[in-house]
C-alpha positions as CSV (number, residue, x, y, z in Angstrom):
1,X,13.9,-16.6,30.5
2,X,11.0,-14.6,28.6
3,X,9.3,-16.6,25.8
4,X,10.9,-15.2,22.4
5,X,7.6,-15.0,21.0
6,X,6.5,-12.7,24.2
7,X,10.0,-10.8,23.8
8,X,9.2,-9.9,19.8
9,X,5.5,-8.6,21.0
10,X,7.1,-6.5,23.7
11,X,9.3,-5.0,21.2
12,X,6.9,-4.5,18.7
13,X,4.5,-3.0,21.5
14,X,7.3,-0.8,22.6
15,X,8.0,0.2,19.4
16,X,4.4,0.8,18.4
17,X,3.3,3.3,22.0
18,X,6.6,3.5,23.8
19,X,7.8,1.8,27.4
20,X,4.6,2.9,29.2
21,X,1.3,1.8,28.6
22,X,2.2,-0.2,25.5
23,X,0.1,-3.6,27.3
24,X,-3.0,-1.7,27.6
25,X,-3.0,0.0,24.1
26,X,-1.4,-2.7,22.1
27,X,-4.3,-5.1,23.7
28,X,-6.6,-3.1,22.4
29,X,-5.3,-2.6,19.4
30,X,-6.0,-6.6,19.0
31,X,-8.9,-6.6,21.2
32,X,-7.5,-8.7,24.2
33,X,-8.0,-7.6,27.2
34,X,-5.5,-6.3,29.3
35,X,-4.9,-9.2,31.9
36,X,-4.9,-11.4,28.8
37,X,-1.7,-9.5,27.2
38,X,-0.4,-8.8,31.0
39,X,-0.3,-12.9,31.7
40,X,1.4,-13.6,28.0
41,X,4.2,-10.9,29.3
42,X,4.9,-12.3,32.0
43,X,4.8,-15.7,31.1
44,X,1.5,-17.0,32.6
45,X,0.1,-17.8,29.7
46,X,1.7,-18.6,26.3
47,X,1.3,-16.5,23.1
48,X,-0.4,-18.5,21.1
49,X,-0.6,-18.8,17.3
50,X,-4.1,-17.3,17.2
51,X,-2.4,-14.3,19.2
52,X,0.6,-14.1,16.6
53,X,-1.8,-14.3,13.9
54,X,-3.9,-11.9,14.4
55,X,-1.1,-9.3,15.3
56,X,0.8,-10.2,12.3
57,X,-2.4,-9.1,10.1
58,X,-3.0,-6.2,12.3
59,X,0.2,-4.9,11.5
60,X,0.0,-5.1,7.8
61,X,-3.6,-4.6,7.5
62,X,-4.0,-1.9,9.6
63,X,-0.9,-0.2,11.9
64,X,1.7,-0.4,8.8
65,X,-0.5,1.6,6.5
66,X,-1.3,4.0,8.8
67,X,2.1,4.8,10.0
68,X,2.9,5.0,6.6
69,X,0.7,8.0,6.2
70,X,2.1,9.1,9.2
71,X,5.6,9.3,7.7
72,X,4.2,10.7,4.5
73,X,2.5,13.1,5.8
74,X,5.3,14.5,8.4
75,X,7.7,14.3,5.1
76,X,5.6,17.3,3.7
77,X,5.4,19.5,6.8
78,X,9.0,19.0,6.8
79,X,9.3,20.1,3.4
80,X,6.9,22.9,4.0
81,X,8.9,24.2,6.6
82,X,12.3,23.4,5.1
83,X,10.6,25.9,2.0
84,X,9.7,28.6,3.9
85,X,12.6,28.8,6.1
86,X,15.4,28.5,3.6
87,X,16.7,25.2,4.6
88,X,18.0,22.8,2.3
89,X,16.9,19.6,4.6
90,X,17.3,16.1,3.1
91,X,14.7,13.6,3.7
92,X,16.3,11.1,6.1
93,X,17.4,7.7,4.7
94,X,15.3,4.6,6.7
95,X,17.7,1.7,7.0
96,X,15.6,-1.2,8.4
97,X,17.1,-2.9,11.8
């Protein structure tokens, strides 16, 4: 059975870069190396709290914000386009889950 702390980074990773190559670009993202994040998946090594820790911040120091732009951002080229091509498109509702 996969470590539930493992499982939540694997989702979050997955959600963050997709199924492939989220390991490599989520280790970076925290500054581990690769081997280090590969051994925590598949249970070699435990994730520890320094590990959790330091995503956790990442996430809303850093990879929150930014995709929060991201969103903002896309929002108005929506609406841009919506404009110019006559479409009455509403902004999409984000339930959480």
């Amino acid at each position: 059975m996969i470590d539930p702390k493992a499982a939540r980074i694997r989702q979050i990773g997955i959600l963050l870069y997709g199924k492939v190559g989220w390991q490599a670009r989520l280790a970076r993202a925290l500054d581990l190396s690769v081997s280090y994040m590969s051994s925590m998946m598949s249970g070699a090594r435990r994730v520890t709290p320094d590990v959790e820790e330091l995503l956790a911040r990442r996430l809303h120091e850093i990879i929150i914000p930014r995709l929060e732009e991201t969103e903002a951002q896309l929002r108005l080229h929506v609406s841009d386009m919506s404009a110019e091509l006559g479409l009455d498109l509403e902004p999409p509702s984000i339930t959480p889950g």
